[in-house]
N, C-alpha and C positions, 0 to 999 in steps of 0.2 A: 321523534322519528315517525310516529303516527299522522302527525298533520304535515312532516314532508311529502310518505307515502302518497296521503291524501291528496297534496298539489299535483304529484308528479299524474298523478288517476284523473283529477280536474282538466290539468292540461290537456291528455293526451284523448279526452273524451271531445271539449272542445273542439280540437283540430279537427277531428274525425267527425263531430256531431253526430258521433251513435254510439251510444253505449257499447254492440255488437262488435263495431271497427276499433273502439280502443280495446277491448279485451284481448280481441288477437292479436292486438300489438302486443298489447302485455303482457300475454299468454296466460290469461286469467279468465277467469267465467262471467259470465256476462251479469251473472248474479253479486257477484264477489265486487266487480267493480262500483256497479250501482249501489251497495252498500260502503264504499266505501267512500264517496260524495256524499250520500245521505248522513252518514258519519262526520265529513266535514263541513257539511252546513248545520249540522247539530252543533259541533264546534263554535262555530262561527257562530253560530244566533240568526243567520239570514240564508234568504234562500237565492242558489246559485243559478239554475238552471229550472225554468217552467216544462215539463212535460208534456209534451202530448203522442196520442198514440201513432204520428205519424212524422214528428220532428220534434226536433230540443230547440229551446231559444235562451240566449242569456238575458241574465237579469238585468239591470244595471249594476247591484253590486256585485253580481258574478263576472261582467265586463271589468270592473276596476280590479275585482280580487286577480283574473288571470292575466292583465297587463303586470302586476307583480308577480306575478309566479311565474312568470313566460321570463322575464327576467333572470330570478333567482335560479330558471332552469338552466339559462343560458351560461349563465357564470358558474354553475355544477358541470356544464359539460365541458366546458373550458379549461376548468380547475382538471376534470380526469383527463383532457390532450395535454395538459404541463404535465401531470405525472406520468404518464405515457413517455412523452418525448424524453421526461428527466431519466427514464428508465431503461432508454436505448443509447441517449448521448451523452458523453461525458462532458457537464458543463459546471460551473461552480467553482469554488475555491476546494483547493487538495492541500489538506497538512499533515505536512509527511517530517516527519522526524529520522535522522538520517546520521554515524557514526561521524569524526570531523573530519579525518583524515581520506575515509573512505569517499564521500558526501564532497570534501571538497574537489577530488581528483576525478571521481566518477560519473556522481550523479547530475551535478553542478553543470560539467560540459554537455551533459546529454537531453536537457530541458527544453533546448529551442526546438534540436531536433522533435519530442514528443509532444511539444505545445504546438507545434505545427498540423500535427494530426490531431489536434483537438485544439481547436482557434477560440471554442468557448470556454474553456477553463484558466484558472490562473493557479499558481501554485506557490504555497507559502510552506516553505524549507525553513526549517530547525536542524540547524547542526549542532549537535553536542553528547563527548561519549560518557557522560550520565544517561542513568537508566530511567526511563520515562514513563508514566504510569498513560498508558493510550486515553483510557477515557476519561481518568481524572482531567488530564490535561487538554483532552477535545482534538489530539491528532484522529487523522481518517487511516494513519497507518504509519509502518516504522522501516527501516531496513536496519539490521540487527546480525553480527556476525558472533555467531558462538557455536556450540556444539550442542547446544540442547536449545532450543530457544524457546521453548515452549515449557521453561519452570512456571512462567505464570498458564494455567492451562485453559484462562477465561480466551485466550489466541486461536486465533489460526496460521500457522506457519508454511509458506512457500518457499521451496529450494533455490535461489536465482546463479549459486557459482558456487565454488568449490573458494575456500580461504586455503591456498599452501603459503605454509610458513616456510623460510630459509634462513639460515647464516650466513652474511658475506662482510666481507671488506672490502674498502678501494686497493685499488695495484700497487700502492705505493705502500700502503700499509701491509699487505702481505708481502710485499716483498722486503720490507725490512724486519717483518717479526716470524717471517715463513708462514706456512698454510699449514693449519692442523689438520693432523689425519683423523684421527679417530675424537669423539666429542670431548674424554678425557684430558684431552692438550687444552682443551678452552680454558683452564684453571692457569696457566701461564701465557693469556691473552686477557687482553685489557677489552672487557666485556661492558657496553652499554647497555643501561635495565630500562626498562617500563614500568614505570611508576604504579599505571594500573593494574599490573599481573598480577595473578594470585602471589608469586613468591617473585617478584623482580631479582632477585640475586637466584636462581633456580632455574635450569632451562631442561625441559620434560623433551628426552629422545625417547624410543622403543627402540631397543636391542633384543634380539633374537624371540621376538612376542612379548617381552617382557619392560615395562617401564624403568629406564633407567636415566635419572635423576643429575645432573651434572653443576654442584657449587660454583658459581659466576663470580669476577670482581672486576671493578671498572671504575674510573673517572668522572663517569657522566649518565646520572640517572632523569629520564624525560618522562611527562605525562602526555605524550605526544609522538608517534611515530612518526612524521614527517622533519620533525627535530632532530629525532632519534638519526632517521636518514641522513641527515644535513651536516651530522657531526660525523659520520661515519664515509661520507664523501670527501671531506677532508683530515681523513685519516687517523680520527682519535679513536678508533678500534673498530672490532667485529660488534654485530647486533644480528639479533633474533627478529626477523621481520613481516609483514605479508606481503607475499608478491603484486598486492594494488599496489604496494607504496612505492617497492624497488624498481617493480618490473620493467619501465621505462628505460631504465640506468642501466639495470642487467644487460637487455636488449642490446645498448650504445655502449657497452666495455667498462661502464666508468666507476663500476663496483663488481667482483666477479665471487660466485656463493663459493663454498665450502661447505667440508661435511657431506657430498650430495648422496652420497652411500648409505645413508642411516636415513633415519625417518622422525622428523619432529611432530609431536602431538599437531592434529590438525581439527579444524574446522571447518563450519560453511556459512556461507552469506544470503541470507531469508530477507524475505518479504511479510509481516506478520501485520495482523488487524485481527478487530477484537469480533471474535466470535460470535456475538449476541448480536451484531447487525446483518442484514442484507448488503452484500458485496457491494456494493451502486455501480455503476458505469466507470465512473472519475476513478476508480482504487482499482478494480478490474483492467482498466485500459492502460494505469501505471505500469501492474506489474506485470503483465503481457508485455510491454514495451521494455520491462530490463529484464526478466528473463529472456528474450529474444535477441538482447543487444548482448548479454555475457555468457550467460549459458556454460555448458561443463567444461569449455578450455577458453576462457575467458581472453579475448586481446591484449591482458596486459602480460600472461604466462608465455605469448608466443617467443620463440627464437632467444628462450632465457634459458633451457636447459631443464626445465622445472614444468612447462608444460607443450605444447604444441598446438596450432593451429589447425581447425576443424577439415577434412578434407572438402 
């Protein structure tokens, strides 16, 4: 670091050819500087600059030494306009790990739009709803739909939408096994589970503040809501779902909820990266772009009965 110092004091005494003129470049004493050449040609072994009381001449080897240092200067200042620019624009590769179901209906169609406001980035998507250790695995960041997201607390967690959860069935299915009123009926409805829920045969309402708990049974248990959906579109029962996955179908009639009186346990849909880094550009510019695209009535709740569209 001493004999950078020393180049950058060389250089900028050359330019100048006064000890006087480079210090107040440097904002150093006109003492301090001249020691610190005399420093680096102690360094060196040779001497850079002949003195005299009325001008500075270079040496010969002070000419060769600051054709290298006028270099190594050049590619210093270069190197701080990359990390300048890297630190306003978002460019690079983005990996972003992202839930399957969620990821593939959401995030998936929304990329050209955001790759278009950022031409120099590329983005490499990981879908999968295992849990993913951010830096073990080298993502820049997750989206992450739970109620707490923040159990690992190495995170930082951003709110991008609201997760409402609903029960429905298709029209043909409620209208051959009727529509339950109250959640209690669902024990004589052929209930489709989720493999990954804490209790798949269990579906958590809140009744009068208080959680209440409703025993499930069914035909067809998925690790997959969008399966879940698919069997549920052609009529093999009611399912417990998020309105990312429905919402579309709710919308067009072709699955209609039940239950909407009572309250199923809910969640929210984050944005989370690992704490211990600087934001960059690329992860900043992500999640400004889906917080702004879903936000707290999210486009897929509108016109389902479940949410409504933003005035």
């Amino acid at each position: 670091m001493d004999s950078l110092q020393g180049m950058v004091v060389f250089a900028k005494v050359v330019e100048a050819m006064s000890f006087s003129a480079a210090a107040k470049t440097l904002g150093l004493s006109k003492s301090a500087v001249s020691k610190q050449v005399s420093h680096l040609e102690d360094r060196l072994g040779a001497r850079l600059l002949n003195r005299t009381t009325r001008r500075l001449v270079l040496t010969e080897v002070g000419r060769v030494y600051y054709e290298h240092a006028a270099r190594v200067l050049v590619e210093a200042e270069a190197a701080e306009r990359a990390v300048s620019n890297l630190s306003e624009v978002p460019r690079g590769v983005l990996k972003v790990n992202v839930p399957m179901s969620f990821g593939f209906q959401h995030i998936a169609p929304a990329l050209p739009e955001f790759l278009a406001t950022a031409p120099e980035l590329r983005i490499d998507l990981a879908l999968s709803d295992r849990y993913v250790d951010l830096m073990e695995e080298g993502f820049d960041m997750a989206v992450r739909i739970a109620r707490d997201p923040l159990a690992d607390s190495s995170l930082v967690a951003r709110r991008l939408a609201p997760n409402r959860m609903v029960v429905y069935g298709s029209t043909e299915y409620l209208a051959k096994h009727g529509e339950p009123r109250h959640p209690d009926d669902l024990t004589q409805h052929c209930c489709l589970g989720y493999t990954y829920a804490a209790s798949p045969d269990e579906w958590p309402f809140v009744i009068d503040g208080k959680p209440h708990v409703v025993k499930v049974k069914g035909p067809i248990r998925a690790n997959n809501g969008d399966a879940l959906h698919a069997a549920a579109l052609n009529h093999a029962g009611l399912v417990v779902s998020p309105t990312f996955i429905c919402g579309g179908d709710l919308q067009k009639g072709l699955v209609r909820p039940v239950l909407c009186d009572f309250t199923l346990w809910q969640s929210s849909i984050f944005a989370v990266y690992p704490s211990g880094r600087h934001l960059t550009p690329k992860v900043r510019a992500f999640i400004d772009f889906l917080a702004g695209r879903f936000g707290p009535e999210p486009y897929w709740d509108w016109d389902t009965g479940v949410g409504k569209a933003p005035a």
